[in-house]
C-alpha positions as CSV (number, residue, x, y, z in Angstrom):
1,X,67.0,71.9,86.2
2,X,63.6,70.9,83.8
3,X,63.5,67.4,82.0
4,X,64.6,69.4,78.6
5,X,67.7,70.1,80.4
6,X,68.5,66.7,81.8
7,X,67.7,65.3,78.3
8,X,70.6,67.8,76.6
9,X,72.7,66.4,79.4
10,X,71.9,62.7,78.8
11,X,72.8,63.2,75.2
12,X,76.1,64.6,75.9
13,X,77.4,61.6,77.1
14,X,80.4,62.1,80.3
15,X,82.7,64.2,79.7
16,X,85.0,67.5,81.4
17,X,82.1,68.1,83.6
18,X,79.4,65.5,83.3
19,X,79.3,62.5,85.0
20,X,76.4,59.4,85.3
21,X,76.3,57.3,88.7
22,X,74.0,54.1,89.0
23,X,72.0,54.0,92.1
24,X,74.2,51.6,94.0
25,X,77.4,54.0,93.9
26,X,79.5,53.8,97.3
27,X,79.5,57.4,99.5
28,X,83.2,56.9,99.1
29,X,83.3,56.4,95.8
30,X,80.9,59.6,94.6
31,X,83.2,61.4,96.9
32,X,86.0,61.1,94.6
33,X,84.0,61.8,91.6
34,X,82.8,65.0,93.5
35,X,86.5,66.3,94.3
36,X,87.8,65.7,91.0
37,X,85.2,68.0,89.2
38,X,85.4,70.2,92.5
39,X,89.2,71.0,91.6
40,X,88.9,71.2,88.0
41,X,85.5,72.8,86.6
42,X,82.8,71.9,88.4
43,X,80.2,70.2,86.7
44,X,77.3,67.9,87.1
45,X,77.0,64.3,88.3
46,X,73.3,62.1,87.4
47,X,72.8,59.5,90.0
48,X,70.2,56.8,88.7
49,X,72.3,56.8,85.2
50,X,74.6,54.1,83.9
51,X,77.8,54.6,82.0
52,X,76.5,54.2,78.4
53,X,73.8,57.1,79.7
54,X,71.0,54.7,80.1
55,X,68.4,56.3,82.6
56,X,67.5,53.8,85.5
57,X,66.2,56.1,87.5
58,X,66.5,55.5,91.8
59,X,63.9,53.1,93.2
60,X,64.5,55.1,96.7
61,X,65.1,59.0,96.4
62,X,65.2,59.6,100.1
63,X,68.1,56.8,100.4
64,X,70.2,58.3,97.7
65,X,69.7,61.4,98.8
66,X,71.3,60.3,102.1
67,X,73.9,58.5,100.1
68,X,75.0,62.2,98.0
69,X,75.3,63.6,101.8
70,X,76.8,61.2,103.1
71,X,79.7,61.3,99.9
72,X,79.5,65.5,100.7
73,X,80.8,64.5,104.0
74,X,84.0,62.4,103.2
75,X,84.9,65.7,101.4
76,X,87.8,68.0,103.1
77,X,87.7,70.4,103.4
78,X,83.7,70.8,103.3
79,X,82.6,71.2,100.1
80,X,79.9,73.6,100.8
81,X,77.1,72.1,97.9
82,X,73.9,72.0,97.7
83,X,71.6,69.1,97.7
84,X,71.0,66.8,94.9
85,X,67.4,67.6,93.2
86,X,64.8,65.2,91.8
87,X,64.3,65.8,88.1
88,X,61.7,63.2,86.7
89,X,62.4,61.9,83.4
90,X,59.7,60.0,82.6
91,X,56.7,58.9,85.2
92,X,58.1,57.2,87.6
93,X,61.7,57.3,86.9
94,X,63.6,60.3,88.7
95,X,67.2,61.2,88.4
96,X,69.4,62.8,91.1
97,X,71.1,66.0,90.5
98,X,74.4,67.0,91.9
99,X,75.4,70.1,90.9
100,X,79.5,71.6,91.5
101,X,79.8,75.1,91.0
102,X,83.2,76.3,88.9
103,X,85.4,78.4,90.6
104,X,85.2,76.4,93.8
105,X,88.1,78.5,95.9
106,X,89.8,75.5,97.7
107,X,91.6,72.2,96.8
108,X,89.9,69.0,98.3
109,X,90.5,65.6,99.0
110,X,88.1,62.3,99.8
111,X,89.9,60.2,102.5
112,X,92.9,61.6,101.5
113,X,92.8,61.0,98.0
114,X,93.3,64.7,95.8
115,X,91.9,63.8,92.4
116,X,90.8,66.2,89.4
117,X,88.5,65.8,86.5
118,X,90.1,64.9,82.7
119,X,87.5,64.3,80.1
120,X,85.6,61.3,81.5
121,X,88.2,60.1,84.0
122,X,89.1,61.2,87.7
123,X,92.9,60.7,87.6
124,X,94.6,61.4,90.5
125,X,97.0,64.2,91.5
126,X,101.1,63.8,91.2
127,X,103.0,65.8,93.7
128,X,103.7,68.5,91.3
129,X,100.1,68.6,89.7
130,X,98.8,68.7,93.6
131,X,101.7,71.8,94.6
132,X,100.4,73.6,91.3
133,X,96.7,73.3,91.9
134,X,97.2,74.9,95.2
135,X,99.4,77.8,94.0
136,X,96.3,78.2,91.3
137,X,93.8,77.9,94.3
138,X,95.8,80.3,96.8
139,X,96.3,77.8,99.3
140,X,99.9,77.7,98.8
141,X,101.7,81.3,98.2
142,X,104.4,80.9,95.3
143,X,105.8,84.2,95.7
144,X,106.0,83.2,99.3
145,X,108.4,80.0,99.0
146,X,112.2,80.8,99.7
147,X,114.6,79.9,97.2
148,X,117.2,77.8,99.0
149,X,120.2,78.8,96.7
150,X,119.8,82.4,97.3
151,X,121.4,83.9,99.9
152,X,120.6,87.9,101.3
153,X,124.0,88.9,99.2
154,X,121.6,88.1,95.9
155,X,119.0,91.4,96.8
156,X,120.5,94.7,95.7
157,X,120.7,97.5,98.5
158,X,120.8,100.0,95.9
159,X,117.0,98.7,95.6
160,X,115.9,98.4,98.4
161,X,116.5,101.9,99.3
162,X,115.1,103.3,95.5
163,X,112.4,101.8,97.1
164,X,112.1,103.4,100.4
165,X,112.9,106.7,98.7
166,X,110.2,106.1,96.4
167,X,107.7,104.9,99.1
168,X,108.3,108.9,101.2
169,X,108.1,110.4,97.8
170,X,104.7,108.8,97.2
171,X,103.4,108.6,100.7
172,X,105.5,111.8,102.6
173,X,106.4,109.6,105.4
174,X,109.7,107.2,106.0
175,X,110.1,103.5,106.4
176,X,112.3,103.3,109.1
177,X,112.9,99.4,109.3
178,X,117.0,98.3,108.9
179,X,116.7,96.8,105.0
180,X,116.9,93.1,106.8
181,X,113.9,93.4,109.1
182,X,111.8,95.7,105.7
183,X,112.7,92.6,103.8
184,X,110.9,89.8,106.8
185,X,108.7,92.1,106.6
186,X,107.6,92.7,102.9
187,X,107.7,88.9,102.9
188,X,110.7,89.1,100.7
189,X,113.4,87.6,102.8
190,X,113.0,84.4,105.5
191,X,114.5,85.2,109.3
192,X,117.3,82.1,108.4
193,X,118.4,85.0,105.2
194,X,117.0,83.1,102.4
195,X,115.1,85.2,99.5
196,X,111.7,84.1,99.2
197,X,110.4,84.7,95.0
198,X,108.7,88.0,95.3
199,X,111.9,89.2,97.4
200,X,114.1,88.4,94.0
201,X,111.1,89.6,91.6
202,X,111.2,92.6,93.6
203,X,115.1,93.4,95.0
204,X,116.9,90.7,93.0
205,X,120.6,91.9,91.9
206,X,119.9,89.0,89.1
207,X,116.1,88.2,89.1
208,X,117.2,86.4,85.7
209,X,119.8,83.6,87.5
210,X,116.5,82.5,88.7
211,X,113.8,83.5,86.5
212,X,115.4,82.7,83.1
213,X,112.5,84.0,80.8
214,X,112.1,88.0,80.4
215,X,109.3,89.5,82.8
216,X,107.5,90.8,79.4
217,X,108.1,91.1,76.3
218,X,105.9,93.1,73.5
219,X,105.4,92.7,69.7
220,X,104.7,95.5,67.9
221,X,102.9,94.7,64.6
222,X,102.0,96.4,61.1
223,X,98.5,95.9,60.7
224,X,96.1,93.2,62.2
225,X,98.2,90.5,61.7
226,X,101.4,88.0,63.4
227,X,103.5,87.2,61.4
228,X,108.0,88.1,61.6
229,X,107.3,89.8,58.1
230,X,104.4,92.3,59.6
231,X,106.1,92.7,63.0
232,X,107.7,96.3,63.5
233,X,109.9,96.2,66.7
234,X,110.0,93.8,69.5
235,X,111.4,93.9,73.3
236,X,112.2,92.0,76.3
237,X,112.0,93.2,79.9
238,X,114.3,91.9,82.0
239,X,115.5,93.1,85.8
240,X,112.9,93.6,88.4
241,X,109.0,93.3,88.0
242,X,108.5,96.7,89.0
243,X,111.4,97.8,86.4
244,X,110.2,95.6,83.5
245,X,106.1,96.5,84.1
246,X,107.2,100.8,84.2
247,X,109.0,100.2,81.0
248,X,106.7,97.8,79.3
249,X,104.1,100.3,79.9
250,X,106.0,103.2,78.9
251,X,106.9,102.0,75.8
252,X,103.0,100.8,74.5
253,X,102.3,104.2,75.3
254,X,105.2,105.7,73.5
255,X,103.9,103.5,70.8
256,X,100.2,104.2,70.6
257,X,99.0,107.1,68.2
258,X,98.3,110.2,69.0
259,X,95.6,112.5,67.1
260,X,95.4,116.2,67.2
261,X,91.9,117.4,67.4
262,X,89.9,120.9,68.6
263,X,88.5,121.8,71.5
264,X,85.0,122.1,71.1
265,X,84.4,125.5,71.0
266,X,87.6,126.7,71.3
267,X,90.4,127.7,68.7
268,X,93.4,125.3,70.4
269,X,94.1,121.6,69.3
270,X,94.7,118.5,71.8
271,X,96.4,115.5,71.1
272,X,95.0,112.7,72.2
273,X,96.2,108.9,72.3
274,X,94.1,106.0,70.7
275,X,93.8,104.5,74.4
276,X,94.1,106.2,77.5
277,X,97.5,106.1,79.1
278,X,96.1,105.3,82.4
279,X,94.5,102.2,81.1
280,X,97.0,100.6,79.1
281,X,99.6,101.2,82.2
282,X,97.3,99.5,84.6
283,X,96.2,96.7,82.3
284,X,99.9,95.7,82.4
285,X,100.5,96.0,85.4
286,X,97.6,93.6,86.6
287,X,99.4,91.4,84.0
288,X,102.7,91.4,86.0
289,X,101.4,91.9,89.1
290,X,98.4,89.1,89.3
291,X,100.2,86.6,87.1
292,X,101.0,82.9,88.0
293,X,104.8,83.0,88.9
294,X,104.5,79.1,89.2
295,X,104.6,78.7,85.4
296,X,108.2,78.2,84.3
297,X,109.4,79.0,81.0
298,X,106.4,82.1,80.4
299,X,106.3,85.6,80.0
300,X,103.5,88.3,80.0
301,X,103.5,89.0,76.1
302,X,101.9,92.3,74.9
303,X,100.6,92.1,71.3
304,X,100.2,95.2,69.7
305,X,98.2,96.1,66.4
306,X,96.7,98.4,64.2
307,X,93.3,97.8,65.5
308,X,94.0,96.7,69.1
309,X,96.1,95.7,72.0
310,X,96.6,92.5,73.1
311,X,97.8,91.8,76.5
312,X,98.2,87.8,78.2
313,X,99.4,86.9,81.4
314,X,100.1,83.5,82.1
315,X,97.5,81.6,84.1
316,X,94.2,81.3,85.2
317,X,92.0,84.1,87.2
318,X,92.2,83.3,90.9
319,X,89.0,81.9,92.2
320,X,86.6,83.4,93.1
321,X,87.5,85.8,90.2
322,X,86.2,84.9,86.6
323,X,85.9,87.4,83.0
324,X,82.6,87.6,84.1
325,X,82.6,89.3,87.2
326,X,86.1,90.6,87.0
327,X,84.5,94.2,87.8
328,X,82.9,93.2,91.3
329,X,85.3,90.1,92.7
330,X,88.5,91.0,93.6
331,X,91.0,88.3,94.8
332,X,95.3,88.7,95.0
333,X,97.1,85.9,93.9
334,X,100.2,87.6,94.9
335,X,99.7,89.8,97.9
336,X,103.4,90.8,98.7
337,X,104.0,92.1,95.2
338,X,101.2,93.9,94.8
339,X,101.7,95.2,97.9
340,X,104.9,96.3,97.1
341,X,103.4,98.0,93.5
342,X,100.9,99.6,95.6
343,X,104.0,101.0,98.1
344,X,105.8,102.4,95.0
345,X,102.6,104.2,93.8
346,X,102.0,101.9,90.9
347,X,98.6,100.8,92.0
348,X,96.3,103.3,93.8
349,X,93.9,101.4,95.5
350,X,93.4,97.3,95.2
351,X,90.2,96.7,93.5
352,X,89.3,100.5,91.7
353,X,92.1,99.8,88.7
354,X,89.6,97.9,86.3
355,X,86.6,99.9,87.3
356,X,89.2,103.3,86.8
357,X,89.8,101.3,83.1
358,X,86.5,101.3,82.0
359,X,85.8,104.7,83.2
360,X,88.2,106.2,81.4
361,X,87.8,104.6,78.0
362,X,83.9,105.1,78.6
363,X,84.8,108.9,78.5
364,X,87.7,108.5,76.1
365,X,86.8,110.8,72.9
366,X,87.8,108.2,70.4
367,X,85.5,105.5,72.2
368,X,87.7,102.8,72.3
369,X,85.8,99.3,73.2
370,X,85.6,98.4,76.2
371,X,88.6,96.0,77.3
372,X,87.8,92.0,77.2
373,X,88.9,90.0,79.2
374,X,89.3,85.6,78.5
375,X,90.6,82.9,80.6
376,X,91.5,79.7,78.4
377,X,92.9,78.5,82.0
378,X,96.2,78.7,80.8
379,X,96.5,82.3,80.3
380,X,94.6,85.4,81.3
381,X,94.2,87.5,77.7
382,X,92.7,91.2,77.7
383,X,92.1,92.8,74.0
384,X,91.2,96.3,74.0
385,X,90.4,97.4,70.4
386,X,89.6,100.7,69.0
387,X,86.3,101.6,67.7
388,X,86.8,101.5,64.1
């Protein structure tokens, strides 16, 4: 970090992800400051700063230095930062540096104490914020938690074999488990018989007795704008995820264009789709697949318009995942469904479906844009629009 940069920083003010320390902070104290922005954006704290962003500088740099290490330590589990740098702001007068990356995988704690970072405050975490944090950080599996009221009589046999005759369909060899013990071992069912959530996601008789909101639902619009008087058709997917993500995707691609054009060089026509088929079928299943099943009351919405497709998927990207380097990390929030998805032939292989997505709309021959991809933190949203 230069001077310039500090300066930009001073004149912020605190904020999400900016915070000024005086000299004399406690290690125990900074600690706290360091897991709040470690479990919400990361950010940046200036030791030698008051709160009104006066610069005092640090009269000893190899004792505060000690101190920032010494606060690193109280962290659990080890927060794995570098050390604070020296930035001189004017001769004589240096400022630490402490910088927290985003994206930091785990949720930590100083002495106990799990706090997270909102606007200029550290507040501290309720039991529900703390249990949802971890679901968002993969530390605790929500598709793994039993749901106490279900019993085994709530997954559907009929399903559970569909599914194994699907598996030697796909894969030319049997699962020869009893349905109980495939269950244990999917990670659908506990060994005391209660359904855990992927288990009723996947093999519920009445996913919706638990899971009141549809899995997706898709609004098909006239033009490139919402609105009820420009919408066309709309539909809810209920049942099973692996039910409502086939038919979700079937129907976008029922529903997408299709344009006749002639082989180059050749007297016979082809239709071809505004998107490829592959794509829009595996950028909806992510959706399904990767989304945060924590959230109650949402939905994977599908958006589509004249000019693009619009697909969101409630929650964040799982660390270390961002929409920058979607294409090279690779990280399951929900490793028995998308096992299961995988099982049923739905996903090839983890990790090749977005580079698959981009390959085939780079050789598409109507050129759509590549998809994007934005996470607001409350939702993942991919837009792939057509080259107009």
């Amino acid at each position: 970090m230069t001077r310039d940069d500090l300066l930009r920083l001073l004149a912020q003010g605190e904020g999400q992800q900016l915070d000024f320390k005086e000299e004399t902070i406690k290690p125990g104290k900074l600690a706290e400051t360091l897991v709040a922005l470690a479990n919400a954006e990361g950010g940046t704290i200036l030791i030698g700063v008051d709160d009104a962003g006066h610069v005092q500088g640090v009269s000893d740099p190899k004792r505060a230095t000690d101190n920032v290490v010494e606060a690193i330590a109280n962290c659990s589990p080890p927060l794995g930062i570098g050390l604070p740098r020296p930035v001189e702001v004017t001769p004589g007068v240096t400022v630490l540096v402490v910088e927290i990356p985003a994206q930091l995988p785990r949720v930590y704690h100083a002495h106990g104490r799990y706090l997270r970072r909102a606007g200029s405050m550290n507040l501290a975490l309720d039991e529900a914020a703390l249990r949802r944090l971890l679901f968002e950080r993969g530390e605790l599996s929500f598709e793994a938690e039993p749901v106490a009221e279900a019993t085994l009589t709530d997954l559907d046999a009929a399903r559970v074999n569909g599914f194994r005759q699907r598996y030697e369909d796909v894969y030319g060899r049997s699962l020869t488990l009893p349905n109980r013990d495939l269950l244990i071992a999917m990670g659908c069912l506990t060994r005391d018989d209660h359904p855990t959530v992927a288990g009723l996601l996947l093999f519920g008789r009445e996913p919706q007795r638990y899971f009141f909101e549809p899995h997706v639902s898709i609004a098909r619009y006239r033009g490139e704008t919402v609105g009820a008087e420009y919408r066309l058709d709309s539909r809810d997917y209920y049942g099973t995820v692996i039910e409502a993500a086939i038919a979700a995707s079937d129907y976008v691609n029922e529903h997408i264009q299709v344009f006749s054009r002639l082989l180059p060089g050749k007297a016979v026509r082809q239709d071809v789709p505004q998107y490829p088929r592959f794509a829009i079928r595996e950028i909806i299943i992510n959706a399904v697949v990767h989304r945060d099943w924590s959230i109650k009351g949402s939905r994977v919405l599908v958006k589509m318009f004249s000019d693009c497709i619009e697909v969101r998927s409630p929650g964040p990207l799982p660390p270390p995942v961002t929409a920058q380097n979607i294409r090279e990390e690779h990280q399951l929030r929900n490793p028995r469904i998308a096992q299961a998805f995988k099982d049923y032939g739905l996903i090839e292989k983890f990790g090749n479906g977005i580079d698959r997505v981009f390959e085939e709309t780079e050789a598409h021959p109507f050129k759509p844009r590549l998809p994007t991809f934005q996470d607001t933190g409350a939702s993942v949203i991919v837009t792939y629009l057509l080259n107009t």
